[in-house]
Backbone as numpy.savetxt, mean C-alpha at the origin, in Angstrom:
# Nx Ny Nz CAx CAy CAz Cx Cy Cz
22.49 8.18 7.03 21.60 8.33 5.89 22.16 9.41 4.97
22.11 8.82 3.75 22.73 10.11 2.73 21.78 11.11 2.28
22.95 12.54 2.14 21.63 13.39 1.99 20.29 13.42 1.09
20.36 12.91 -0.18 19.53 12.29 -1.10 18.28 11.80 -0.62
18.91 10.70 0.34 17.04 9.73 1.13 16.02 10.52 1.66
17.18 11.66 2.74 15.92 12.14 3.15 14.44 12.70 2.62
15.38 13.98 1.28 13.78 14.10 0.36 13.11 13.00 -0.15
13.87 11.52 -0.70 13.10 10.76 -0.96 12.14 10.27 0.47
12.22 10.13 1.46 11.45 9.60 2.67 10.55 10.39 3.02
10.74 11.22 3.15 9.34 12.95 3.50 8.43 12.74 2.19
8.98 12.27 1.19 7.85 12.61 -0.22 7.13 10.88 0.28
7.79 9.87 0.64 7.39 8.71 0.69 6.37 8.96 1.95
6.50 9.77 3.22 5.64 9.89 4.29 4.48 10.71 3.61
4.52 11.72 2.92 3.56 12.54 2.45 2.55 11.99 1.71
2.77 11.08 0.78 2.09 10.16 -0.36 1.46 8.83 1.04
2.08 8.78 1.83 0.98 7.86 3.13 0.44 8.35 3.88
0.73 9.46 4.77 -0.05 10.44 5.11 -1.41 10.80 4.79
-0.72 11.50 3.24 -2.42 11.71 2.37 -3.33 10.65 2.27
-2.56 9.31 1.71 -3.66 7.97 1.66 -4.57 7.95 3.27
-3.48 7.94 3.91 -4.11 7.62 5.41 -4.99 8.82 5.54
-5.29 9.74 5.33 -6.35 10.88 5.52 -7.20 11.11 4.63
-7.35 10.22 3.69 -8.37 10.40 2.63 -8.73 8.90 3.24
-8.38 7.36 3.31 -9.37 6.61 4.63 -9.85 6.96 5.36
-9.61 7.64 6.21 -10.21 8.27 7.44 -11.43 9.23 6.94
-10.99 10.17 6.02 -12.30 10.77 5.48 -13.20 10.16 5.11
-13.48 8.62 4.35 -14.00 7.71 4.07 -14.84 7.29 5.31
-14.11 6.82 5.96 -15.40 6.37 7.44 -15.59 7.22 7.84
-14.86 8.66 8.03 -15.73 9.26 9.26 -17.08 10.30 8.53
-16.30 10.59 7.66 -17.95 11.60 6.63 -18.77 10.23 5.65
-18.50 9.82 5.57 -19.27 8.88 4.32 -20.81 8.29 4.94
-21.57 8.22 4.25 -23.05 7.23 4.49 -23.20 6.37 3.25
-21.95 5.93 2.91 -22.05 4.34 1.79 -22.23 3.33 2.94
-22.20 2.32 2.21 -22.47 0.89 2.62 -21.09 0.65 3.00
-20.93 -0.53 4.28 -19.43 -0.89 4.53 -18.69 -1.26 3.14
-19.16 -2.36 2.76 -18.51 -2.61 1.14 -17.92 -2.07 0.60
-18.75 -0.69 0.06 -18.44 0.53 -0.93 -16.78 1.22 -0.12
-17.30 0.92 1.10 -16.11 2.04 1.76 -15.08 1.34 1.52
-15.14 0.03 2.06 -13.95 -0.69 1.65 -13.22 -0.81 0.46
-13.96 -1.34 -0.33 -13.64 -0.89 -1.94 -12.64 0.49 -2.46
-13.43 1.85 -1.63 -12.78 2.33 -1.83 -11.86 3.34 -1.08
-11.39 2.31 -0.04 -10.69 2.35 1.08 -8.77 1.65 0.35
-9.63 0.57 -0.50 -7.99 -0.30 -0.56 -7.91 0.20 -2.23
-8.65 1.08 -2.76 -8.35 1.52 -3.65 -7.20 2.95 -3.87
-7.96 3.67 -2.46 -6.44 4.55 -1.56 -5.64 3.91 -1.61
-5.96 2.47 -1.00 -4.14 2.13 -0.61 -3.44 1.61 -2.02
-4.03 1.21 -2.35 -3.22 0.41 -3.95 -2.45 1.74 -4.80
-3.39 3.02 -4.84 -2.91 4.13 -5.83 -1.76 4.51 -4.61
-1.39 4.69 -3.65 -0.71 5.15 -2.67 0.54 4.73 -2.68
0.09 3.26 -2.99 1.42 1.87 -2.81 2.17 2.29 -4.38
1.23 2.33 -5.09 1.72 2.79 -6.75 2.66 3.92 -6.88
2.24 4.90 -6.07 2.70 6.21 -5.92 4.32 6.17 -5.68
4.32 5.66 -4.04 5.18 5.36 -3.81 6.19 3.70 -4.18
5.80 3.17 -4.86 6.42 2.47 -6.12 7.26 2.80 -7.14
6.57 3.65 -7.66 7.30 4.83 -8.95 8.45 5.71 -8.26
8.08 6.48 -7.30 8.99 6.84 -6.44 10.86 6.40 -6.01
10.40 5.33 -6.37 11.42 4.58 -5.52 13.10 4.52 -6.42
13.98 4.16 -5.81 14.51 3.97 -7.11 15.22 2.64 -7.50
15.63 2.01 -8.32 15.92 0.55 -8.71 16.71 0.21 -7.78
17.33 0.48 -7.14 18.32 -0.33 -6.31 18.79 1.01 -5.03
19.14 0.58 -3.84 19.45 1.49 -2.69 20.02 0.35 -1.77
21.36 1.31 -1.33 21.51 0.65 -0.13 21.09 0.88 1.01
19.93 2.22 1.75 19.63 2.50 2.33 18.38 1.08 3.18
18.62 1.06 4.19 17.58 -0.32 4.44 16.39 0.54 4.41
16.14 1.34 5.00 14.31 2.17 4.98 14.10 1.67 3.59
14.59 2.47 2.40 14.32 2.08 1.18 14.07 0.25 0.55
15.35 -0.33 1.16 15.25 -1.97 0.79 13.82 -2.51 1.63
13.69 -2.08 2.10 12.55 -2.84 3.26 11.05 -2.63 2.41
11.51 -1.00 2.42 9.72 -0.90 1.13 9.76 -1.93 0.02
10.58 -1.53 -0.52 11.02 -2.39 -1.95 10.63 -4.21 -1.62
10.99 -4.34 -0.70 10.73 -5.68 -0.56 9.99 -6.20 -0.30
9.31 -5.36 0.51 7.43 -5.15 0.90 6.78 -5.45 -0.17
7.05 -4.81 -1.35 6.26 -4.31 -2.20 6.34 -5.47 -3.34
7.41 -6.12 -3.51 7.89 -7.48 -3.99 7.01 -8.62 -3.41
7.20 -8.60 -2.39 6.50 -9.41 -1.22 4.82 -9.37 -1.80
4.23 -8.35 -1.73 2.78 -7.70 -2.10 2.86 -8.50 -3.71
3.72 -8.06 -4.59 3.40 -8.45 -5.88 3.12 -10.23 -5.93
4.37 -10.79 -5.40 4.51 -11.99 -5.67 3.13 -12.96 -5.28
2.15 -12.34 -3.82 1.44 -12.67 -3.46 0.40 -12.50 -4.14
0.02 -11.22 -4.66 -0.89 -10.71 -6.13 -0.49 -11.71 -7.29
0.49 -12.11 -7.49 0.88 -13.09 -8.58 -0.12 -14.41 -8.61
0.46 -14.93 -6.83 -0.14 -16.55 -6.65 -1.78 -16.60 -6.57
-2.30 -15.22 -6.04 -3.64 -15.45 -5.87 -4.30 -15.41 -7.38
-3.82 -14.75 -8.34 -4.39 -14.66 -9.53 -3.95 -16.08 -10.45
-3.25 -16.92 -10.11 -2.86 -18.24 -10.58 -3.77 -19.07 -9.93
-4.21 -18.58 -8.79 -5.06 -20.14 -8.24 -6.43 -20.06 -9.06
-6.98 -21.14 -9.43 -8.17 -21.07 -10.41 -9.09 -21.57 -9.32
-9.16 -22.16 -8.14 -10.50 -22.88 -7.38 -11.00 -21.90 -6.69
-11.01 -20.92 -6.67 -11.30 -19.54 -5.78 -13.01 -18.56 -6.57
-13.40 -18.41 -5.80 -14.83 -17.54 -6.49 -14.18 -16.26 -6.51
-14.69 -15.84 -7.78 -13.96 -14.17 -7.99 -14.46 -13.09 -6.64
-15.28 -13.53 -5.87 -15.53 -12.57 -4.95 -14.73 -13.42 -3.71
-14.43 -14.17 -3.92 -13.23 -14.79 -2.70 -12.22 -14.19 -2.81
-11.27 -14.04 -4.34 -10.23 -13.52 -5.19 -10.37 -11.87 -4.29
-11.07 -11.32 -4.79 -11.16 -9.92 -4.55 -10.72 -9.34 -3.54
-11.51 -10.15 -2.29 -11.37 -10.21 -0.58 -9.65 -10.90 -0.13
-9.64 -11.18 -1.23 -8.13 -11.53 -0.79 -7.13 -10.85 -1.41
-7.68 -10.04 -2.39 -6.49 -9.02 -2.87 -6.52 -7.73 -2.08
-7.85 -7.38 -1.66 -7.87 -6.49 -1.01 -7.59 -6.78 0.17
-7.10 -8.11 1.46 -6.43 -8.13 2.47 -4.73 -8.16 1.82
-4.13 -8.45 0.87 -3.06 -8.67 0.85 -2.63 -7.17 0.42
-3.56 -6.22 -0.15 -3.16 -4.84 -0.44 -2.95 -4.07 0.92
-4.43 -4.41 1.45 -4.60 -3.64 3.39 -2.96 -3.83 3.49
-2.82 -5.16 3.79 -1.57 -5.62 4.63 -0.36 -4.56 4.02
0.10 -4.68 2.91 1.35 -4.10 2.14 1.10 -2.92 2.97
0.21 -2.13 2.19 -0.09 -0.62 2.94 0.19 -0.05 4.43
-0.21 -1.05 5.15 -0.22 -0.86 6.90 1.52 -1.15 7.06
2.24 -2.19 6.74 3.31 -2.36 6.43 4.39 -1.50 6.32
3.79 -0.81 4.78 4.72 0.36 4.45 4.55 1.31 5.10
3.51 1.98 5.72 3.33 2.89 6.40 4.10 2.55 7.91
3.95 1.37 8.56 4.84 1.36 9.55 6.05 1.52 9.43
7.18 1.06 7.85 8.36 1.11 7.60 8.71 2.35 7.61
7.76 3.12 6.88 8.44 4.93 6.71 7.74 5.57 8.15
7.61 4.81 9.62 7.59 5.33 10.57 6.45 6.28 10.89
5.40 5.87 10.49 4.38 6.73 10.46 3.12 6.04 11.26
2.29 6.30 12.56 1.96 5.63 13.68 0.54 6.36 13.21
């Protein structure tokens, strides 16, 4: 690994870290409704995923790095098709952006090695 990645990977664990501890603060102090939490549970993860998005940089040969990147491609393209399908109830839509966000998130967080 070149010396470069590493600060990029510690800033990439730190920015999931925090997401992952501001969820957790969410269920364990909160008295919202499950809904609400959820809502703004994958709203952590989306600004998180963003975070570390911007982060990144256009091209790497490092695989840790290619793997997010592709994740995150992966995440878009799927955000793409669900917003093209028209037979879907917008609260079907929703529930499915917010599993395909969960997913990216849990994903990336397993890629940058974080349990």
């Amino acid at each position: 690994m070149t010396p470069e990645v590493k600060p990029l990977l510690k800033k990439l664990r730190e920015v999931a870290i925090e997401a992952l501890e501001e969820r957790r603060g969410l269920v364990v102090y909160s008295k919202m409704d499950a809904l609400e939490m959820d809502r703004l549970a994958r709203k952590v993860e989306q600004e998180a995923l963003e975070q570390i998005r911007s982060a990144l940089p256009d091209a790497s040969v490092v695989l840790e790095i290619q793997q997010i990147q592709d994740r995150l491609r992966q995440m878009d393209g799927k955000l793409a098709e669900l917003d093209a399908r028209e037979e879907i109830s917008d609260r079907s839509r929703q529930l499915e952006r917010d599993d395909i966000i969960w997913r990216a998130f849990e994903e990336v967080v397993a890629l940058l090695g974080i349990e």
